[in-house]
C-alpha positions in Angstrom: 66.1 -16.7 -17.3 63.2 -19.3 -17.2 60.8 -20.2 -20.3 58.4 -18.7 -18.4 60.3 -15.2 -17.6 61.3 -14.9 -21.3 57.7 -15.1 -22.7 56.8 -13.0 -19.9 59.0 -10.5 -21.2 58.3 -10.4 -24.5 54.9 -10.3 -23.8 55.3 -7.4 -22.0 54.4 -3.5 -24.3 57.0 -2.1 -23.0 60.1 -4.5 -24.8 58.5 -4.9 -28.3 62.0 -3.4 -29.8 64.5 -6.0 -27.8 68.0 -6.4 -28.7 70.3 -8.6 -27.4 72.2 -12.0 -27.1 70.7 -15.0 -26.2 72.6 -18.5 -24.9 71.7 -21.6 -27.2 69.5 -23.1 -24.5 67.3 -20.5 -25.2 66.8 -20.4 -28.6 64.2 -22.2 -29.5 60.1 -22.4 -29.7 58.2 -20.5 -27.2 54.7 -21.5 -26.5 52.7 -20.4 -23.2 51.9 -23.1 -20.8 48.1 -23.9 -21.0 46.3 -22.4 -18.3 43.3 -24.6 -16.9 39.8 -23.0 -17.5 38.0 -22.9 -14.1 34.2 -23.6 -14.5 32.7 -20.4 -14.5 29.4 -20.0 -11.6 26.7 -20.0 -14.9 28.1 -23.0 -16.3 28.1 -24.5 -13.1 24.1 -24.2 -12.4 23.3 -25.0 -15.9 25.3 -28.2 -15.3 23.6 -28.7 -11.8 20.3 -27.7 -13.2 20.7 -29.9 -16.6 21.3 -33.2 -13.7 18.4 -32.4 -11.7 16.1 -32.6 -14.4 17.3 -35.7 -15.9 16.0 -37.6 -13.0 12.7 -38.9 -14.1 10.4 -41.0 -13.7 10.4 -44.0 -16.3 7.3 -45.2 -17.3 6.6 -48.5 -19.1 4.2 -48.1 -21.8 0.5 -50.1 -21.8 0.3 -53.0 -23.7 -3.0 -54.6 -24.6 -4.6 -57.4 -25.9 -6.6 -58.0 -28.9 -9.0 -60.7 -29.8 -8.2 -63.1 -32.5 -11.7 -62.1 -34.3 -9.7 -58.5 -35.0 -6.8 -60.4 -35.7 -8.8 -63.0 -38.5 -10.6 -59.2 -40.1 -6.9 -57.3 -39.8 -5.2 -59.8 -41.5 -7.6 -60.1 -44.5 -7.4 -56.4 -44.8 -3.9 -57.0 -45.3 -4.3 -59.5 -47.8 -6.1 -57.0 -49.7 -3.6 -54.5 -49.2 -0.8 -56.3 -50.3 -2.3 -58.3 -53.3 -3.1 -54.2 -54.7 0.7 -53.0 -53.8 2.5 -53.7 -56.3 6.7 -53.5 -56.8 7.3 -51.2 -59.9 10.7 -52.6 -61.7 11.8 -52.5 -65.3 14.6 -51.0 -68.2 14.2 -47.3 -69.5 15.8 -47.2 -73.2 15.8 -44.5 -76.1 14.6 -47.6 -78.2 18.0 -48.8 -78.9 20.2 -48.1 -75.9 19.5 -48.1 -72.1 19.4 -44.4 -70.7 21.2 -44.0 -67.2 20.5 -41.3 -64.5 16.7 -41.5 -65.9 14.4 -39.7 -63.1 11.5 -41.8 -62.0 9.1 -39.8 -59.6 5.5 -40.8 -58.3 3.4 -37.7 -59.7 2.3 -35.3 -56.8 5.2 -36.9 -54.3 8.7 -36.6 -53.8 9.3 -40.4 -53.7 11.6 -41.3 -57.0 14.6 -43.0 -58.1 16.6 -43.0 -61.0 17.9 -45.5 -63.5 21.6 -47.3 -62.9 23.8 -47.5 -65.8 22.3 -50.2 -67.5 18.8 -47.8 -67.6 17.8 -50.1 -64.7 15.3 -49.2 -62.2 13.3 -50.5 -59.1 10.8 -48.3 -57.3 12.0 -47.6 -53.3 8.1 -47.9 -52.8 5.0 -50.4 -53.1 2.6 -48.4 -55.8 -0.7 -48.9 -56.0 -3.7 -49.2 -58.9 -3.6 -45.5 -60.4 -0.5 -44.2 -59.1 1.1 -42.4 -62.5 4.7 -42.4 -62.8 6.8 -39.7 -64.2 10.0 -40.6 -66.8 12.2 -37.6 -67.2 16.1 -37.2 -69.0 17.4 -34.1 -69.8 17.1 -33.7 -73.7 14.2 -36.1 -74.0 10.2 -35.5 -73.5 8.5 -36.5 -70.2 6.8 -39.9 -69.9 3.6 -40.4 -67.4 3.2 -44.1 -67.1 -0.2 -45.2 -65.3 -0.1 -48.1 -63.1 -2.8 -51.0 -63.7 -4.0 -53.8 -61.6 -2.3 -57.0 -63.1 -4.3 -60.0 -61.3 -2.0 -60.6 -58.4 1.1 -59.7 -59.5 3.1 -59.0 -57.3 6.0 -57.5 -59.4 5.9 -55.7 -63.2 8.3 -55.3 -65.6 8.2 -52.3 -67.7 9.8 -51.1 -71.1 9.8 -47.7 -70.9 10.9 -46.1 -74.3 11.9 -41.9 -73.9 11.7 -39.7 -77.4 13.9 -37.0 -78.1 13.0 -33.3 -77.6 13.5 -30.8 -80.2 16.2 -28.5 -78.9 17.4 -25.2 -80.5 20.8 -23.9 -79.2 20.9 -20.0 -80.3 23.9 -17.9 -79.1 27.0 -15.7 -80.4 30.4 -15.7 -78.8 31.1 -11.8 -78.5 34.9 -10.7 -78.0 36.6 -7.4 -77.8 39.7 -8.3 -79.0 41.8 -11.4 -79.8 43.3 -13.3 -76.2 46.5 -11.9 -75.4 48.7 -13.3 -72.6 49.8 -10.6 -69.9 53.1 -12.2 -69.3 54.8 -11.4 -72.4 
């Protein structure tokens, strides 16, 4: 018998209880042979229709020009923009010792980052006058920190020290009986 006859018979419902002898060519690994998949009619026109809208039309995009009295007024309004951003950076310690993992989050936002293990920090983004920033570490109290103007600086350095929060730990350890091991 071929590979192909055996597994054909074993497949079969009839010869689920088969006895017999087999020759040692024959003993080994059965697997069926892999029948190609033929592309099925609704695969086929979503393929065909998926092509036939692909062809588009490219269009370049309009590009215009400006005049260089916009360009004189946009590029003192950027002055003035970047001259009031200003790149938040500094150390946050307990007074003593640097605090890593510290959370630093721009109140009202989801922009933050947290301190490295040195209680290291930069800002991922340019803060303005006003924007308050918020110090949190698990075990200490919040810090708000508002940002102030400091005459063209373009970078600040901060020393934020966190305090310690009061925590009381109240529990019991209840047990029904002393640990025994099952195995024994």
């Amino acid at each position: 018998m071929t590979s192909d006859e055996i597994i054909a018979f074993f497949k079969a419902k009839e010869t689920q209880n088969v006895c017999g002898r087999f020759n040692n060519n024959q003993l080994k690994t059965y697997s069926p042979t892999p029948k190609r998949k033929k592309l099925s009619f609704i695969s086929a026109v979503g393929l065909a229709c998926l092509s036939l809208f692909s062809f588009g039309t490219a269009q370049a995009q309009n590009t215009s020009k400006t005049s260089d009295s916009s360009d004189k007024n946009n590029s003192k309004v950027l002055q003035e923009s970047q001259e009031s951003n200003i790149t938040v950076e500094g150390t946050v310690t307990d007074g003593e010792l640097p605090l890593p993992g510290v959370n630093i989050v721009l109140q009202g936002t989801t922009v933050g980052t947290s301190s490295d293990f040195d209680g290291n920090f930069t800002f991922p983004q340019k803060l303005k006058k006003g924007d308050i920033l918020v110090f949190s570490y698990l075990g200490m109290k919040s810090q708000k920190l508002v940002i102030n103007d400091k005459n063209s600086a373009s970078s600040v350095a901060l020393q934020v020290m966190m305090e310690g929060d009061t925590c009381i730990i109240m529990g019991k350890v209840a047990t029904k009986e002393v640990y025994k091991s099952k195995r024994n």
